[in-house]
N, C-alpha and C positions, 0 to 999 in steps of 0.2 A: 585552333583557338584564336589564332592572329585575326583571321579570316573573318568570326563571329562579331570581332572587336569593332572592326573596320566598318565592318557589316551597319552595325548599330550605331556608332559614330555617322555613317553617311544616311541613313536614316533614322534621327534621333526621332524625329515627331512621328511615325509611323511607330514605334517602338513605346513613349509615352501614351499612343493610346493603348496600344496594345496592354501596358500598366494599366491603365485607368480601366478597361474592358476586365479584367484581372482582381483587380482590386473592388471594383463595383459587384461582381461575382462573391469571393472574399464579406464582404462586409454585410451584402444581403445574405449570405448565407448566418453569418451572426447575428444580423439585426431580425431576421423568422426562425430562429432556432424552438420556437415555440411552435410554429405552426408549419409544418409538416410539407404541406401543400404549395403554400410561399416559397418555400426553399427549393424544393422541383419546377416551378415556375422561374425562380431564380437563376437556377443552371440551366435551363433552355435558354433561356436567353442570352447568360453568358458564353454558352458554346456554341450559339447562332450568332453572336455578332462574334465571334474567335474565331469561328466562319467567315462570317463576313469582311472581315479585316485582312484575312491572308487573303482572299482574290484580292481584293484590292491593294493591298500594297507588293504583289506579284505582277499585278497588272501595272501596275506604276514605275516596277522595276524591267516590268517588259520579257518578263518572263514564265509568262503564266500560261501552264499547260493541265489536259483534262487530268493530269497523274498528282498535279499540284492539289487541286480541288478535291478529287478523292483525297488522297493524302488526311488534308485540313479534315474535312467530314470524317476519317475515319479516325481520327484522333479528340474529334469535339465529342463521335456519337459512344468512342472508349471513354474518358471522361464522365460522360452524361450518364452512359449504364454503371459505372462503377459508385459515381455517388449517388446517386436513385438508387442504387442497391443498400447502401449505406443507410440513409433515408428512409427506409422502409422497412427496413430489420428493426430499427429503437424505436 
């Protein structure tokens, strides 16, 4: 847990966008709660740039390997089917 601490202290601005990547997801998903569509357009996005954020701040940490990448993607494209799953039952 020290470790996560540290972690995020020494990378605060990588970690704020990573908020704001988060929270823009978040809040589009309340601001189209109406329209269906929007809201899967929404989480693509949000899980392609949640994507996008870990190579690059892996890459910036200098350690960014193809398990890393997988990883990311298999965790944006859990995410993305689970709430499109969501989405499409109501």
């Amino acid at each position: 847990m020290k470790q996560i601490f540290e972690d995020i202290k020494g990378h605060f601005s990588h970690y704020l966008a990573l908020f704001f990547i988060l929270a823009f997801g978040v809040g589009a998903l309340v601001f189209f709660q109406r329209t269906p569509q929007m809201q899967i357009v929404s989480i693509f996005l949000t899980t392609s740039f949640y994507v996008l954020w870990g190579v690059v701040h892996h890459y910036l940490k200098g350690d960014l390997h193809i398990r890393v990448i997988i990883e990311y993607i298999a965790i944006a494209l859990l995410g993305f089917l689970i709430l499109w799953s969501i989405i499409i039952r109501t």
